[in-house]
DRENLUMVEX-346616 format. One record per atom (N, C-alpha, C): residue in one letter; x, y, z. Coordinates in pm, whole numbers, padded with zeros to 5 digits, always signed. Example, Ala and Ser with C-alpha at 12.3 -4.5 7.8 and 13.67 -1.06 7.14 Angstrom:
# residues 2
a+01319-00569+00780;a+01230-00450+00780;a+01320-00330+00780;s+01285-00225+00708;s+01367-00106+00714;s+01290+00003+00787;
***
This chain:
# residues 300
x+07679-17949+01789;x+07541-17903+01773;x+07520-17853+01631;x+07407-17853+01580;x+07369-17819+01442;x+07248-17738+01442;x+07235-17697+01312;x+07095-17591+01291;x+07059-17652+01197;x+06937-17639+01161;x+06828-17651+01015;x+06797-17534+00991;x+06804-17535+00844;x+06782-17413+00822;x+06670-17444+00677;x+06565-17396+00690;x+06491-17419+00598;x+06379-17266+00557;x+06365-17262+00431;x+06272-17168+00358;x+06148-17224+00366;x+06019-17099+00378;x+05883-17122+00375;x+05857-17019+00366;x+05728-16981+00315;x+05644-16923+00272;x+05586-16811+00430;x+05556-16695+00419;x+05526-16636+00547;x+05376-16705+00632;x+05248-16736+00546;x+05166-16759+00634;x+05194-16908+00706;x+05327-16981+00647;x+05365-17110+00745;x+05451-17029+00885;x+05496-16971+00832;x+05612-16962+00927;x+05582-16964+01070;x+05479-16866+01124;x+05427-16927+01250;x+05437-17027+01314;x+05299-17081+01273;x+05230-17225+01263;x+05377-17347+01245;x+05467-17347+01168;x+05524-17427+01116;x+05683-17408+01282;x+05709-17284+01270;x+05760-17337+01398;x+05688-17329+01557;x+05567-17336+01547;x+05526-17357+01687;x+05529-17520+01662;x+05531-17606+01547;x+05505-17714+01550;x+05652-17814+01532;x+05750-17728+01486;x+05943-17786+01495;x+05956-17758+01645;x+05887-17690+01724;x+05906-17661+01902;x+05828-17796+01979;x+05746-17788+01914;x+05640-17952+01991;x+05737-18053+01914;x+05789-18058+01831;x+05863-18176+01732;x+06014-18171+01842;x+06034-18128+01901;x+06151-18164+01964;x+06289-18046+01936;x+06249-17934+01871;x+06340-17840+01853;x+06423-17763+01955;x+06549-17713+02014;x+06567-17630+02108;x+06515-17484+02114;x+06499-17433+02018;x+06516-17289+01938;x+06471-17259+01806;x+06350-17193+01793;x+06340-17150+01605;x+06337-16998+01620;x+06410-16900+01569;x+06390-16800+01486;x+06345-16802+01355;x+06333-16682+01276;x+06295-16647+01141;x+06341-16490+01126;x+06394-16565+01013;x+06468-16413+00913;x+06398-16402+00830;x+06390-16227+00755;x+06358-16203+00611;x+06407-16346+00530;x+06379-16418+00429;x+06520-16470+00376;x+06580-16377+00246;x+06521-16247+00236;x+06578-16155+00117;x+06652-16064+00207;x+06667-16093+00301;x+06732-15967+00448;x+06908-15978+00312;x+06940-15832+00352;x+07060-15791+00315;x+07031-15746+00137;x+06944-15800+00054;x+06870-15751-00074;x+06796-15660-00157;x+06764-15646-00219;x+06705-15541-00299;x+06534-15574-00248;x+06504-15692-00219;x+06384-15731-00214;x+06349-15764-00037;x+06477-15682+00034;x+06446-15696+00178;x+06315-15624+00213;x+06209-15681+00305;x+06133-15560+00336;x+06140-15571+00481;x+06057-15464+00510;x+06094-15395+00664;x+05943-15485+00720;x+05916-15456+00884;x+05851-15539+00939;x+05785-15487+01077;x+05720-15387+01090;x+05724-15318+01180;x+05583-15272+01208;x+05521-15249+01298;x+05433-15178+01299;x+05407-15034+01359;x+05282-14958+01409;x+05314-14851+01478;x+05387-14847+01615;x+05466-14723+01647;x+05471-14705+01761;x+05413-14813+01888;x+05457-14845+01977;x+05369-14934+02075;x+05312-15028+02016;x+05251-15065+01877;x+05169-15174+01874;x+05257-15288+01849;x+05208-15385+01805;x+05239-15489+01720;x+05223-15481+01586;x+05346-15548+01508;x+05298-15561+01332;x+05178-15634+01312;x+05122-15573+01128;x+04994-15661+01144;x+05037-15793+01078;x+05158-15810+01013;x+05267-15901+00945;x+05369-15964+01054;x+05294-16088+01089;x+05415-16176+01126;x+05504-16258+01098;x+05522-16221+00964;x+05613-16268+00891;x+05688-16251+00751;x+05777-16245+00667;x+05777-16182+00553;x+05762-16244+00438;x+05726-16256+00315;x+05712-16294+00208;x+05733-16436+00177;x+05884-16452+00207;x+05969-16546+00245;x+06073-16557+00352;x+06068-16661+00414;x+06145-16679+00510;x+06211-16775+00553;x+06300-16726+00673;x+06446-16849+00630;x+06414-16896+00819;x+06451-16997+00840;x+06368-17033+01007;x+06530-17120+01004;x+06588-17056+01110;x+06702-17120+01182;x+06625-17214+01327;x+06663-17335+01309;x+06619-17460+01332;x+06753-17489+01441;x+06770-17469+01619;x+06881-17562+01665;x+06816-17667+01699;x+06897-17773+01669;x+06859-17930+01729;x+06953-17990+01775;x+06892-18019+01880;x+06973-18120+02019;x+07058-18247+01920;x+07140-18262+02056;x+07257-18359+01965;x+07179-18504+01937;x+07228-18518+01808;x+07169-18670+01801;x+06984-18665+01716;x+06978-18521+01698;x+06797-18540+01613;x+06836-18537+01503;x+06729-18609+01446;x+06730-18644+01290;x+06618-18558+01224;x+06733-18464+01184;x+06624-18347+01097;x+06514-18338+01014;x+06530-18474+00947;x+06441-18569+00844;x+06282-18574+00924;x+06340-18672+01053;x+06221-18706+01107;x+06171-18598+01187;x+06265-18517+01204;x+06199-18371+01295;x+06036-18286+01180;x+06111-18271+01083;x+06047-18204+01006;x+05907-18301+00954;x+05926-18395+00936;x+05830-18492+00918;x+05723-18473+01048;x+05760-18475+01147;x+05700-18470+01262;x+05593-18346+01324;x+05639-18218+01253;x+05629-18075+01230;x+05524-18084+01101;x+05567-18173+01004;x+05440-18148+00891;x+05289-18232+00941;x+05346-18350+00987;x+05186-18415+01011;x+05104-18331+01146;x+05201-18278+01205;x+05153-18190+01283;x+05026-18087+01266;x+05094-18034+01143;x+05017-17893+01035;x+04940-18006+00960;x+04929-18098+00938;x+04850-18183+00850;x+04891-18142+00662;x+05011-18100+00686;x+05099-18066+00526;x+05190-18169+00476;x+05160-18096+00372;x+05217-18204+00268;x+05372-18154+00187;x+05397-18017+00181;x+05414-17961+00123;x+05585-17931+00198;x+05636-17986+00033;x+05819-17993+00050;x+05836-17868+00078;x+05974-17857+00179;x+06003-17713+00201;x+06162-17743+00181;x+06221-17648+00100;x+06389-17646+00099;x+06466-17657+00211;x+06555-17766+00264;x+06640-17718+00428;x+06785-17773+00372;x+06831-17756+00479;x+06998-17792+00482;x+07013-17784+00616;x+07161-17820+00629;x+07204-17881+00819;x+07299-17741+00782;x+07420-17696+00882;x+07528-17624+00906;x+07549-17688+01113;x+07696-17679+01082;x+07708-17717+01213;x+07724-17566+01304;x+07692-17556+01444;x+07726-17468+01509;x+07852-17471+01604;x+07899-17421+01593;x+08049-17408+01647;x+08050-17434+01809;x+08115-17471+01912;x+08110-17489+02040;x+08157-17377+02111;x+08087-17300+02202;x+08072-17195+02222;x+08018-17193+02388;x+08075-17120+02494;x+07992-17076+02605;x+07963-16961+02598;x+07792-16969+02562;x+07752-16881+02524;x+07724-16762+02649;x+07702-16840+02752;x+07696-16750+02828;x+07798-16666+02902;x+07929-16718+02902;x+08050-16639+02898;x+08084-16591+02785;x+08010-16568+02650;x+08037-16456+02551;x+07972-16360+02564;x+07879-16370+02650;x+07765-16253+02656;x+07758-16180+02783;x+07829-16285+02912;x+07889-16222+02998;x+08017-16084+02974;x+08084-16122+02853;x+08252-16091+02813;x+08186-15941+02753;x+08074-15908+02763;x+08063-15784+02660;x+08035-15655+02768;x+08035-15682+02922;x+08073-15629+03032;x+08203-15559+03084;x+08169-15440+03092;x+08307-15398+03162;x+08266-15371+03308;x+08370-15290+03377;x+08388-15243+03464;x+08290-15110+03479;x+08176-15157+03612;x+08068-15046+03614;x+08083-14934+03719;x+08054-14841+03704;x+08087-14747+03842;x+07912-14741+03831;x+07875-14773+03975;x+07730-14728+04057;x+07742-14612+04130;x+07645-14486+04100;x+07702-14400+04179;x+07836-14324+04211;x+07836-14248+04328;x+07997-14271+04387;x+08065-14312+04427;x+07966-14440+04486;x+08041-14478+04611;x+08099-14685+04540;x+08035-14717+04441;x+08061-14863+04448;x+08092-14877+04291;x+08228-14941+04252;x+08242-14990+04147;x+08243-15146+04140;x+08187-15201+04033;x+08183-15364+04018;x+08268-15362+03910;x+08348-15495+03888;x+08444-15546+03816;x+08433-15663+03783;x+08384-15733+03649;x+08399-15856+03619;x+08521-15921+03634;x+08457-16081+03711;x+08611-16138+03732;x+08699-16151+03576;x+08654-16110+03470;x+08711-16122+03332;x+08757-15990+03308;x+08779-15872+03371;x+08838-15801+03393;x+08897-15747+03531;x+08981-15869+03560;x+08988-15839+03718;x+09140-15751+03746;x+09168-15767+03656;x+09313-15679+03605;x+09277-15538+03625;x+09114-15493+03667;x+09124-15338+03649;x+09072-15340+03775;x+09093-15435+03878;x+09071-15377+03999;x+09140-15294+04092;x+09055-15149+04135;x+09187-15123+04197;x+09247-15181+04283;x+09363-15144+04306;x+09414-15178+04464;x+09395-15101+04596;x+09321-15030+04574;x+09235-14970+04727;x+09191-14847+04659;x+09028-14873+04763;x+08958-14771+04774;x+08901-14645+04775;x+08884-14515+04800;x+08876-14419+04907;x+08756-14447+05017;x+08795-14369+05049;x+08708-14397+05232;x+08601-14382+05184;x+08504-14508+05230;x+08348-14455+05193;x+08287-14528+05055;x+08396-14603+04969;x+08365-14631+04850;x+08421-14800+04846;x+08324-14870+04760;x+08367-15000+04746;x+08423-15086+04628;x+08477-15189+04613;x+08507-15228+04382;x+08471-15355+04464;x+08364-15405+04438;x+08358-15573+04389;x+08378-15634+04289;x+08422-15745+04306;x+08458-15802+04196;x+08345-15916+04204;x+08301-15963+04044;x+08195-16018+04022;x+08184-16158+03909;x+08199-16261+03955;x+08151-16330+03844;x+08017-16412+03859;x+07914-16350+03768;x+07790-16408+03765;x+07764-16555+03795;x+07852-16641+03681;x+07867-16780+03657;x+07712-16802+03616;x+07612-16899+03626;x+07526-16939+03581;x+07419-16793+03599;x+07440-16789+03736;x+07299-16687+03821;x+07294-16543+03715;x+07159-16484+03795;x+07141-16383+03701;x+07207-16252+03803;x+07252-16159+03723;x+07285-16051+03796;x+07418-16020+03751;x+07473-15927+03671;x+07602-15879+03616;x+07603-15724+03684;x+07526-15655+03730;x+07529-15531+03816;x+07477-15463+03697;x+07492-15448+03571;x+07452-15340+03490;x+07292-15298+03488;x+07189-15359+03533;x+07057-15359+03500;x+07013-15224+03610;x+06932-15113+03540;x+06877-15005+03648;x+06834-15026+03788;x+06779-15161+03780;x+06726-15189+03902;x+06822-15238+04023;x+06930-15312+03971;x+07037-15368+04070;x+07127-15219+04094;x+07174-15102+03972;x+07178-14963+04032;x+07109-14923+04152;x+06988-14898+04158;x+06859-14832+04237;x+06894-14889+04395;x+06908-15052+04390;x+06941-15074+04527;x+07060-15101+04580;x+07134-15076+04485;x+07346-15060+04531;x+07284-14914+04606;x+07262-14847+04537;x+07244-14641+04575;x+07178-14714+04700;x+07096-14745+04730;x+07003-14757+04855;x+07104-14752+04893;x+07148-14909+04929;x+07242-14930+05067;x+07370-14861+05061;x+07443-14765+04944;x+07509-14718+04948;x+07474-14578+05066;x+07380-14502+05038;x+07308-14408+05090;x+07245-14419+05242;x+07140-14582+05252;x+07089-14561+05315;x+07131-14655+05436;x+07241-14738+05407;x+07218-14889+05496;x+07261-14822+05672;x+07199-14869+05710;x+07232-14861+05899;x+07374-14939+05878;x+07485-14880+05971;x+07605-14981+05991;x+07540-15076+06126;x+07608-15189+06076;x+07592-15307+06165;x+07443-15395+06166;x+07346-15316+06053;x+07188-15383+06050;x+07239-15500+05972;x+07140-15561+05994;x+07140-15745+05965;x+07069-15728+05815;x+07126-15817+05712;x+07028-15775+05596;x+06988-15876+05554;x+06894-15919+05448;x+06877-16033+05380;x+06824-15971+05266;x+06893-16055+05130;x+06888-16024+05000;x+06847-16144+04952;x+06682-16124+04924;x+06604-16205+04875;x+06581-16241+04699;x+06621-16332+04681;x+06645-16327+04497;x+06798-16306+04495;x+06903-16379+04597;x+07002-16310+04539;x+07113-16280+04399;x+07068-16392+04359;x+07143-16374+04228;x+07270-16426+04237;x+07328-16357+04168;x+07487-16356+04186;x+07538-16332+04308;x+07472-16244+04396;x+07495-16205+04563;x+07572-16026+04539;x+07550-15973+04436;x+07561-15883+04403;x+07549-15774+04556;x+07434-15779+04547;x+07386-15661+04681;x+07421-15732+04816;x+07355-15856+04804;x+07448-15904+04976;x+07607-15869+04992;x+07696-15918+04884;x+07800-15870+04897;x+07855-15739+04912;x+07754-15633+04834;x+07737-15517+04837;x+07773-15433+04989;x+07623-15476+05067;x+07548-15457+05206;x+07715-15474+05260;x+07741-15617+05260;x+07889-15646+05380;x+07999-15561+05393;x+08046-15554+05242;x+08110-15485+05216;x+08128-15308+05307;x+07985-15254+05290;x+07955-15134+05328;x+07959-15081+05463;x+07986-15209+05528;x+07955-15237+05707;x+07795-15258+05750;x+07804-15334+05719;x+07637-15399+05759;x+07718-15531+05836;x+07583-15562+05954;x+07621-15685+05986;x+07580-15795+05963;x+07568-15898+05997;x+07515-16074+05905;x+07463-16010+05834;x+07484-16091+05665;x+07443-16063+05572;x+07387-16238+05511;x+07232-16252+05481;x+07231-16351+05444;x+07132-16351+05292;x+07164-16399+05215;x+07124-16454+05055;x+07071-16588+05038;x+06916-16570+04980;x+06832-16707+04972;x+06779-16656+04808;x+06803-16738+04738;x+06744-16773+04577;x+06690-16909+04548;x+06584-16913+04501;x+06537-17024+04474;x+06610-17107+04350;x+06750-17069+04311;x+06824-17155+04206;x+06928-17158+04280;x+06983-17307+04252;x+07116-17355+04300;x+07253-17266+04218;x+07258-17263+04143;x+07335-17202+04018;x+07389-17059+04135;x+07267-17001+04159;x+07263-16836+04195;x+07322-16866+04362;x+07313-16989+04430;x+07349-16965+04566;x+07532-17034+04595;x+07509-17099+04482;x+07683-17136+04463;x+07731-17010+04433;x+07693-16925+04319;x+07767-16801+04303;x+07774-16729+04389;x+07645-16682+04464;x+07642-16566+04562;x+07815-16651+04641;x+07782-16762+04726;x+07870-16821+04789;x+08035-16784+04740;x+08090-16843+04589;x+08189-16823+04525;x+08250-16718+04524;x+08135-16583+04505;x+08183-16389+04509;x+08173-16366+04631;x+08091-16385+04708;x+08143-16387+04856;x+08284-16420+04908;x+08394-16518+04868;x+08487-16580+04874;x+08597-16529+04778;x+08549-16438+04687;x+08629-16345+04603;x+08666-16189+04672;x+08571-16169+04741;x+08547-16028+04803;x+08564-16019+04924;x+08604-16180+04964;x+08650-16182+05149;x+08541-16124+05256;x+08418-16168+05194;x+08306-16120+05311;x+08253-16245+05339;x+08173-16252+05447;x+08066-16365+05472;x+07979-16345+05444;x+07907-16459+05350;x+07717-16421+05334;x+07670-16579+05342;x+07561-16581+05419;x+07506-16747+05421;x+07406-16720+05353;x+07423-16808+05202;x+07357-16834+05119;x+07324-16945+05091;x+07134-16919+05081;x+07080-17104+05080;x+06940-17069+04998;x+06910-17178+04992;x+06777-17212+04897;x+06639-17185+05066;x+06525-17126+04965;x+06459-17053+05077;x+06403-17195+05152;x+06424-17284+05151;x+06380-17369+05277;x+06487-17406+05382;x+06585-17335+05355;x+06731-17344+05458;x+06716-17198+05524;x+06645-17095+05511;x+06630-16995+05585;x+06527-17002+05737;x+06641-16992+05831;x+06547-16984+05965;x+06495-16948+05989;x+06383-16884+06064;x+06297-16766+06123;x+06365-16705+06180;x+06350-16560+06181;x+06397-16478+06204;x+06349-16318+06139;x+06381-16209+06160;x+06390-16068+06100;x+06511-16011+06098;x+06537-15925+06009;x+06602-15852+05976;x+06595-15707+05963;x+06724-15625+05982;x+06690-15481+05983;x+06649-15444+05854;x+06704-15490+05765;x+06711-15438+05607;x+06632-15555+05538;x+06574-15555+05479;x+06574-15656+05368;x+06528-15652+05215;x+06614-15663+05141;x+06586-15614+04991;x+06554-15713+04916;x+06491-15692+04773;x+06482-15774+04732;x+06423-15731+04580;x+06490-15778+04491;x+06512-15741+04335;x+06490-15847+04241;x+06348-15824+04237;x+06300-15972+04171;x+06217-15892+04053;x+06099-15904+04026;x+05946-15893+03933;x+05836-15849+04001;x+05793-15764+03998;x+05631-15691+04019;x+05518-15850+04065;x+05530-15947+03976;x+05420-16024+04026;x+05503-16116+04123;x+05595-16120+04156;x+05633-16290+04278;x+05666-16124+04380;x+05689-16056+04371;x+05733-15979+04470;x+05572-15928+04529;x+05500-15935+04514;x+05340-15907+04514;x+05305-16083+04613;x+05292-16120+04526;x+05280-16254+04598;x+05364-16345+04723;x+05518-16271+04756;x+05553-16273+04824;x+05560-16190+04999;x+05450-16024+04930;x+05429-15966+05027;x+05482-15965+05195;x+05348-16103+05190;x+05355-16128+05371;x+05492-16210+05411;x+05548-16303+05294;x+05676-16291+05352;x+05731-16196+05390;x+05818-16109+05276;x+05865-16067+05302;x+05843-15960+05417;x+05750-15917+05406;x+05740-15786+05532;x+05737-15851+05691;x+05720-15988+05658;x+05726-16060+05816;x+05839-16071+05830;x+05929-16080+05741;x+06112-16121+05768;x+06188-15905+05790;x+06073-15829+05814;x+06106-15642+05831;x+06109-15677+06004;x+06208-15692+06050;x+06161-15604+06231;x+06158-15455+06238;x+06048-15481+06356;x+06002-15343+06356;x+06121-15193+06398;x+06076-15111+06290;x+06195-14962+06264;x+06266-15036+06140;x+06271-15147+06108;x+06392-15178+05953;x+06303-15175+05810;x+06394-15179+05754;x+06383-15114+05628;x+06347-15222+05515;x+06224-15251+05441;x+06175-15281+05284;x+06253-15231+05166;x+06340-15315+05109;x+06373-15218+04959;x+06353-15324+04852;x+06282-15270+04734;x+06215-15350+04665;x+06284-15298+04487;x+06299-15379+04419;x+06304-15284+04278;x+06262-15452+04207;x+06302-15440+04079;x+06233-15513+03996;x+06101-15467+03935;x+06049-15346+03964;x+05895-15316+03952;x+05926-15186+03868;x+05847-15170+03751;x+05862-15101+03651;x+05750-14968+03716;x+05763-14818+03665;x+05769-14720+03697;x+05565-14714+03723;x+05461-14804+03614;x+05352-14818+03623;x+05324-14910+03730;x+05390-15014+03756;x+05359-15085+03894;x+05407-15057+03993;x+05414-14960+04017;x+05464-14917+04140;x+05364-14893+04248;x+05238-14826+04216;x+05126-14835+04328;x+05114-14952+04334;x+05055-15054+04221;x+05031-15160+04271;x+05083-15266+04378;x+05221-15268+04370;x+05278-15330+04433;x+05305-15232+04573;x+05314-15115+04562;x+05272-15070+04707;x+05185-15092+04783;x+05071-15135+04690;x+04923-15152+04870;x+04966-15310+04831;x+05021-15386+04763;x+05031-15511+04805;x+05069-15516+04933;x+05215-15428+04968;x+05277-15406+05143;x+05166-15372+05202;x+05101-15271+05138;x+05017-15110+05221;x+04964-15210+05396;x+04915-15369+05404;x+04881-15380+05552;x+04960-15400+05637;x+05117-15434+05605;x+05213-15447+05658;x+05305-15287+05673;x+05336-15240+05585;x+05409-15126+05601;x+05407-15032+05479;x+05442-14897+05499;x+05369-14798+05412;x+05506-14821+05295;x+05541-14830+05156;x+05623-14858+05029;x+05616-14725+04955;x+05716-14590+04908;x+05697-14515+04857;x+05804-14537+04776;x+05790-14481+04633;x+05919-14445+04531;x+06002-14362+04599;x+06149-14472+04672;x+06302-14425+04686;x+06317-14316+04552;x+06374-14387+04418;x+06381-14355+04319;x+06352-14412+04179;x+06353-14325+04101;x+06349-14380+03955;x+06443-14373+03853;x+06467-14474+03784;x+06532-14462+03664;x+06525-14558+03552;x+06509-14483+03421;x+06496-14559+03322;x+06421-14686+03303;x+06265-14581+03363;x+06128-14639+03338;x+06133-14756+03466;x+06257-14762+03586;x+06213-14863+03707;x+06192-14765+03789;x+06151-14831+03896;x+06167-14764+04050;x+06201-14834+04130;x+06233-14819+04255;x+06317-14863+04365;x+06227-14793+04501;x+06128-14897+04561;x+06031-14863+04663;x+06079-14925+04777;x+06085-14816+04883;x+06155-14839+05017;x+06033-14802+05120;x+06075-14849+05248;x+05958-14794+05349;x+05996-14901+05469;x+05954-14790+05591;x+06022-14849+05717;x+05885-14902+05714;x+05915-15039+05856;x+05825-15100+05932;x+05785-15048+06037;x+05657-15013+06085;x+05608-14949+06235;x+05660-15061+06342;
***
């Protein structure tokens, strides 16, 4: 794989890579190109806003291109675009072969949630313990494609739930599972059937794979392999708007007395997405942290 790397002027820089992105580009950033200099400048605006400068003086636009593009004709493609004429300095550099997403996985350690549950990347599986205390769990975790490494506030918020709150032997379903983080979680804890539906293949092989690392069962499938049915528990750690729009699912998959746990929803959407439930079942802030919340609420 390779980069382009080319200089322009700040009022192109925009404009010039929204048009190397329609030209067939994977990726454009932009640097100062005086960054590290006497003539670096800063780029910032107030508090909360946006800069009124989107760009600096001069600038350097790292260009990745898919294997096999011809940078020549890329850029050519990018100028008639802008209807320009106007030579711009570039050069190639190759990029090194890299899984990037197991380098960025690798910057993970070993998390303690609470008291009761530690997670362990399978890339540090050397620090697992070898048993427990009563009451407390160590999963071991490898993401692989799916999203979910345990560190994010919100996947905290609902480990603590079911650490705290889960009924032994309730049936759960972990909607969005991810990696299978919390389903594996739930089993672990003594819950009974535990099942995981994500709408990515990536995330239901994994849930499946850490399931098989952690010696629990979880039937994990893509949501058109999920039967009808309810559940005592059912969580689910997604985004404020599909978790809104998913509502009447989900609260139809609550039997009645079981439990809603919701996070993904930042500390201002939190009413909102409460009367989204509000005709199905009443949603109050479990807890908060670090600007999330974690909204729970039984079913009548």
């Amino acid at each position: 794989m390779r980069e382009l790397v080319l200089l322009c002027p700040g009022p192109l820089a925009e404009p010039l890579s929204d048009a190397l992105l329609e030209a067939g580009a994977l990726s454009v950033s932009v640097e100062d190109a005086d960054l590290d200099t006497e003539d670096e400048q800063p780029l910032f605006g107030e508090p909360g806003s946006e800069p009124n400068t989107q760009a600096w003086v001069r600038n350097r636009l790292i260009v990745l291109l898919a294997d096999g593009t011809d940078p020549a004709q890329l850029l050519l493609m990018a100028r008639q675009d802008l209807d320009s004429t106007t030579e711009l300095p570039w050069h190639l550099r190759d990029v090194p072969d890299a899984d990037w997403v197991r380098l960025t996985q690798s910057q993970f350690g070993p998390i303690q949630v609470g008291a009761h549950i530690l997670i362990v990347p399978s890339w540090h599986a050397d620090q697992m313990p070898a048993k427990t205390e009563a009451g407390c769990i160590a999963i071991q975790l490898d993401p692989g494609l799916a999203f979910g490494t345990g560190s994010h506030p919100t996947t905290h918020l609902c480990l603590e739930w079911l650490a705290k709150e889960l009924p032994r032997t309730a049936t759960v379903l972990d909607y969005g599972c991810g990696s299978g983080i919390l389903a594996i979680a739930a089993a672990m804890l003594g819950s009974g059937p535990v099942t995981g539906v994500d709408i990515d293949d990536q995330a239901v092989q994994a849930t499946h794979d850490n399931a098989l690392a952690n010696r629990v069962t979880i039937q994990a499938m893509l949501p058109d392999g999920l039967a009808e049915g309810q559940f005592d528990v059912v969580v689910a750690n997604i985004l404020s708007n599909p978790l809104k729009v998913l509502a009447p699912m989900l609260s139809g998959r609550v039997c009645s007395g079981g439990s809603l746990v919701l996070s993904g929803v930042l500390e201002r959407q939190a009413q909102e997405v409460a009367q989204a439930y509000a005709p199905w079942l009443p949603l109050t802030v479990w807890q908060a942290r670090d600007g999330w919340v974690c909204l729970a609420g039984t079913k009548p």
